[in-house]
C-alpha positions in Angstrom: -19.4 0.9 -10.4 -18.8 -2.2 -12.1 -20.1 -5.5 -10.7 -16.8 -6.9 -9.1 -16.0 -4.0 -7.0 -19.5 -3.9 -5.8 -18.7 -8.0 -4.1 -15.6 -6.7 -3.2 -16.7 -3.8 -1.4 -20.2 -5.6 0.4 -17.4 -8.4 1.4 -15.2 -5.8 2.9 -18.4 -4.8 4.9 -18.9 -7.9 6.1 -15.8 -8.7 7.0 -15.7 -5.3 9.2 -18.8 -6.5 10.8 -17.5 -9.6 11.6 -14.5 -7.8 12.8 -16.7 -5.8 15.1 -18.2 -8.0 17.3 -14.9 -9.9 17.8 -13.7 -6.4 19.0 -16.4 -6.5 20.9 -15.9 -10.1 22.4 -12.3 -8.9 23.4 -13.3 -6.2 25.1 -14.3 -8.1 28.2 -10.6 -9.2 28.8 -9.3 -6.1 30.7 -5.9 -5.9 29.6 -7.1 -5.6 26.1 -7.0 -2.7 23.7 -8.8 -3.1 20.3 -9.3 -0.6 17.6 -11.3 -2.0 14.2 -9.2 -0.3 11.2 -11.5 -0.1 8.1 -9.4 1.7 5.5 -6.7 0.0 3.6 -7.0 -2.5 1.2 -8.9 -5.2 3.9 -10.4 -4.5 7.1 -8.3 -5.7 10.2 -7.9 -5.6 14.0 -5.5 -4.3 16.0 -5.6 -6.1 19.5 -2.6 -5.2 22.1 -2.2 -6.4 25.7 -2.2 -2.5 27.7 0.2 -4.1 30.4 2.8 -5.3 28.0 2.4 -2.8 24.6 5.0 -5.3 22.8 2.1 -8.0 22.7 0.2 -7.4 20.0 -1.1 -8.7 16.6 -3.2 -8.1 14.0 -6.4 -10.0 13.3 -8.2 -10.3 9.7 -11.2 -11.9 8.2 -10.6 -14.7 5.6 -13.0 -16.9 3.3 -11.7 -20.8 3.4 -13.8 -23.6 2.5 -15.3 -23.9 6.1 -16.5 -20.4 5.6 -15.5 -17.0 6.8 -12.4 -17.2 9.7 -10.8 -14.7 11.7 -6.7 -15.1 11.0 -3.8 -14.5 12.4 -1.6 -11.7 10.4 0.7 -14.6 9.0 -2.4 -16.7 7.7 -3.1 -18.9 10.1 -6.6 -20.0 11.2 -8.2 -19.1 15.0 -11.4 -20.0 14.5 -15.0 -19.7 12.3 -16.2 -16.6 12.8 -19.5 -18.2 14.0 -17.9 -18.9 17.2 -16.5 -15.5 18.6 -16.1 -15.9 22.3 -13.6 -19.2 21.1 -11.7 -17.2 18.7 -11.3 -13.8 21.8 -10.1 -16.4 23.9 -7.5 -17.5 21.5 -6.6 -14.4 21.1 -6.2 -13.6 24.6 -4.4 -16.2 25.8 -1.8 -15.8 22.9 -1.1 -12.2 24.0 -1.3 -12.9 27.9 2.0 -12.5 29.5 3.8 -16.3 29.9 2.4 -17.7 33.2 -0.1 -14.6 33.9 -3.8 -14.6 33.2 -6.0 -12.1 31.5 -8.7 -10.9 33.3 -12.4 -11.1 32.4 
């Protein structure tokens, strides 16, 4: 295994990891269903609101110059992945229902 593949494939890991205890952060918001999804060419979450299956996204690890950031599937930055409980409550007030409240 050449160099390269071996950064590419301990950044995957950490990305996963990183990945992980976000899922882990959103699983104190009820309505929440998260599943971690390792294979494929980057790791990513799947989170979906169980009372409305329609509201759902996919959240990925990305490196920027503040360091590593959970992202929304179209690029866009939620937050440092330093600060996990911030970035679960972004995420679960975007897929709350308009006017409704997720509980925790």
């Amino acid at each position: 295994m050449t160099a390269p593949q071996q950064v590419t494939m301990a950044a995957a890991g950490i990305r996963a990891a990183c990945l992980e205890r976000l899922a882990t952060a959103l699983l104190a918001y009820q309505q929440l269903d998260v599943k971690v999804r390792t294979g494929g060419p980057a790791p990513c979450l799947a989170v979906r609101n169980t009372d409305v299956p329609l509201m759902s996204e996919t959240v990925a690890v990305s490196e920027n110059a503040d360091g590593p950031s959970y992202v929304w599937s179209w690029g866009a930055r939620i937050g440092g992945t330093s600060d996990v409980d911030t970035a679960a409550r972004a995420i679960a007030y975007v897929l709350a229902v308009s006017g409704a409240q997720l509980r925790r």
